[in-house]
Backbone bond lengths (Angstrom), bond angles and torsions (degrees), N, CA, C in turn:
res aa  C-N    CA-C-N  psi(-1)  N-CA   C-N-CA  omega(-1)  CA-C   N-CA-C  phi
1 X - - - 1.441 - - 1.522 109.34 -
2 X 1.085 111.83 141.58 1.781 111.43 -174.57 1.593 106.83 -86.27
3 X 0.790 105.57 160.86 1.457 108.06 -178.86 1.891 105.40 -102.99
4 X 1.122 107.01 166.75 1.777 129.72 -157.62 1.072 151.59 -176.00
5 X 1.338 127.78 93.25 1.599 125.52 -144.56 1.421 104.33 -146.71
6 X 1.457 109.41 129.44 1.335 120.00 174.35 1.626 113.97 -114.42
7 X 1.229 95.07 139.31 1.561 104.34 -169.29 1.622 99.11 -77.04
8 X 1.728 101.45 112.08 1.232 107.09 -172.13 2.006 101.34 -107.46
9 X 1.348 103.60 143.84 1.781 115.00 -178.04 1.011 96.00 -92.63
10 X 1.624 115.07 139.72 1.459 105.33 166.60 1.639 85.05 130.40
11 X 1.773 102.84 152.94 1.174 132.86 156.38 2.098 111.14 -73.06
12 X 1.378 79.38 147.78 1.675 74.95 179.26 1.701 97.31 -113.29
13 X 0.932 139.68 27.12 1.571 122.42 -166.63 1.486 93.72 -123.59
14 X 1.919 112.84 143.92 1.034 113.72 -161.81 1.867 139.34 -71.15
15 X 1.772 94.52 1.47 1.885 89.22 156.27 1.224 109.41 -65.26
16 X 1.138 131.87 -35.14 1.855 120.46 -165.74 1.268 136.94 -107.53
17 X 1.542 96.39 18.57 1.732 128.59 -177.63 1.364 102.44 -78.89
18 X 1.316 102.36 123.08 2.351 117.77 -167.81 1.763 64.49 -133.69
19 X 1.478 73.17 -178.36 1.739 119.09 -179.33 1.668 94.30 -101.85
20 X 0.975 137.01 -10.84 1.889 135.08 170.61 1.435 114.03 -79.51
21 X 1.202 133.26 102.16 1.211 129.92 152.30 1.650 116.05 -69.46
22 X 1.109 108.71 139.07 1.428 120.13 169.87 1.619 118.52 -112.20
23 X 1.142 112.69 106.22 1.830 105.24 172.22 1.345 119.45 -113.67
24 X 1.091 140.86 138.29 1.149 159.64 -128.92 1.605 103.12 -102.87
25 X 1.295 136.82 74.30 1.249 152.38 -150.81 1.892 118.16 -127.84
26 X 1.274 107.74 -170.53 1.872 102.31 165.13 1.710 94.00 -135.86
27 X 1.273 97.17 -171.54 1.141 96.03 161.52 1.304 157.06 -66.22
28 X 1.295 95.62 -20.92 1.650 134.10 158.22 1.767 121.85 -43.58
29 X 1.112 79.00 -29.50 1.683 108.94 -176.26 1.557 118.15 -90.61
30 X 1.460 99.98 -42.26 1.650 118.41 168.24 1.414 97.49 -62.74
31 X 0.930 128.59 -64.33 1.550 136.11 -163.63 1.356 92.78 -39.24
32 X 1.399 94.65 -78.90 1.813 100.44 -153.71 1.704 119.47 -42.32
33 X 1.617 90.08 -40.21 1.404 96.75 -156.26 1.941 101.09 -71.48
34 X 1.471 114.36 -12.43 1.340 137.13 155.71 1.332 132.73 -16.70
35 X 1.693 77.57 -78.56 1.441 112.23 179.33 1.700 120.48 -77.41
36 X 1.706 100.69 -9.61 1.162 110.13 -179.85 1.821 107.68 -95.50
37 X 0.908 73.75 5.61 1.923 80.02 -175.12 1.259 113.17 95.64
38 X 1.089 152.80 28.57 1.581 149.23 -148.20 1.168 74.99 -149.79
39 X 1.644 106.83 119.79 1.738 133.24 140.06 1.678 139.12 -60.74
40 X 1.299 104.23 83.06 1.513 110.10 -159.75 1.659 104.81 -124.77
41 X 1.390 102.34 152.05 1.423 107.49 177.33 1.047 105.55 -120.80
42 X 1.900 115.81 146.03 1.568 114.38 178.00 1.534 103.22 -94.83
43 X 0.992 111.64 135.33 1.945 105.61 156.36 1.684 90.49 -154.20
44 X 1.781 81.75 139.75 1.515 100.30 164.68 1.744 119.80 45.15
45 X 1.586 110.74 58.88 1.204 115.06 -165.34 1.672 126.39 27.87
46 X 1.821 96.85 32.70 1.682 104.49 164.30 1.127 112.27 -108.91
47 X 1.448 120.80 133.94 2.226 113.15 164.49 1.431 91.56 -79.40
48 X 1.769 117.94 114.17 1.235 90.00 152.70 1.681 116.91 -92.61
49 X 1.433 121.17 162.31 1.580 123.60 167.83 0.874 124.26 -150.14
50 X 1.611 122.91 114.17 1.154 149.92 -169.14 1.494 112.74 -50.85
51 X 1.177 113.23 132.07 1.542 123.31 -171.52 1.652 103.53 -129.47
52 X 1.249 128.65 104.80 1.221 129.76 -146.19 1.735 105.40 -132.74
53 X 1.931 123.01 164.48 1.312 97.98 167.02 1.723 134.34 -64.54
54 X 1.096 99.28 -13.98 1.613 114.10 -172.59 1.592 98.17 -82.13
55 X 1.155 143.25 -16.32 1.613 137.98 -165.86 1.187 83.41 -79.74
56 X 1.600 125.27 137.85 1.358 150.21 121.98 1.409 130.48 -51.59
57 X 1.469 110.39 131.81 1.314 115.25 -169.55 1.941 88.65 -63.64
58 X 0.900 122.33 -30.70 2.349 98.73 166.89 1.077 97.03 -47.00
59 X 1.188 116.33 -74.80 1.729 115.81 -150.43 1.729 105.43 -56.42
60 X 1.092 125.84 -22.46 1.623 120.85 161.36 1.193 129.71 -79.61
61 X 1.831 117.47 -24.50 1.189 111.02 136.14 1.491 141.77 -69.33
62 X 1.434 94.68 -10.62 1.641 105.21 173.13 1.970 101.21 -64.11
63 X 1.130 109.42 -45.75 1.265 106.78 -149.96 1.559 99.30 -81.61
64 X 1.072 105.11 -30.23 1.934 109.15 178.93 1.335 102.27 -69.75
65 X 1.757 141.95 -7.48 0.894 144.90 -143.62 1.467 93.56 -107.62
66 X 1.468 110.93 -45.13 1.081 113.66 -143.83 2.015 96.02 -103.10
67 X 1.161 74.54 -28.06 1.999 91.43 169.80 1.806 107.02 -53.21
68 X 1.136 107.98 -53.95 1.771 139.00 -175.13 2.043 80.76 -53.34
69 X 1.334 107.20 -82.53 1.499 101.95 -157.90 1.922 112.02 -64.94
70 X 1.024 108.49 -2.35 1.249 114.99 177.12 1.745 121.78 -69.68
């Protein structure tokens, strides 16, 4: 298995656990992941992306997928 890690913003301990991931990206990154269909917001050199009850474990492999070929 390959190994894979995205530089994620944010506290991990459970007071400050949302449904927003933030990863540490440019805009370049906003774009793509855009154009790839993935709903993301830039602020302050963060992607944020919404992780919601309706997201499917695809669409989270979609996005690690597309993170990977990036």
């Amino acid at each position: 298995m390959d190994s894979f890690a995205i530089d994620v913003s944010g506290s991990f301990d459970n007071e400050n656990r949302c449904n927003i991931i933030g990863i540490k990206g440019d805009a370049h990154l906003a774009k793509y992941l855009t154009h790839k269909g993935i709903v993301v917001k830039m602020r302050n050199n963060i992607i944020r992306i919404g992780i919601h009850f309706y997201t499917t474990e695809g669409d989270i492999d979609r996005l690690i997928n597309f993170l990977k070929l990036y």
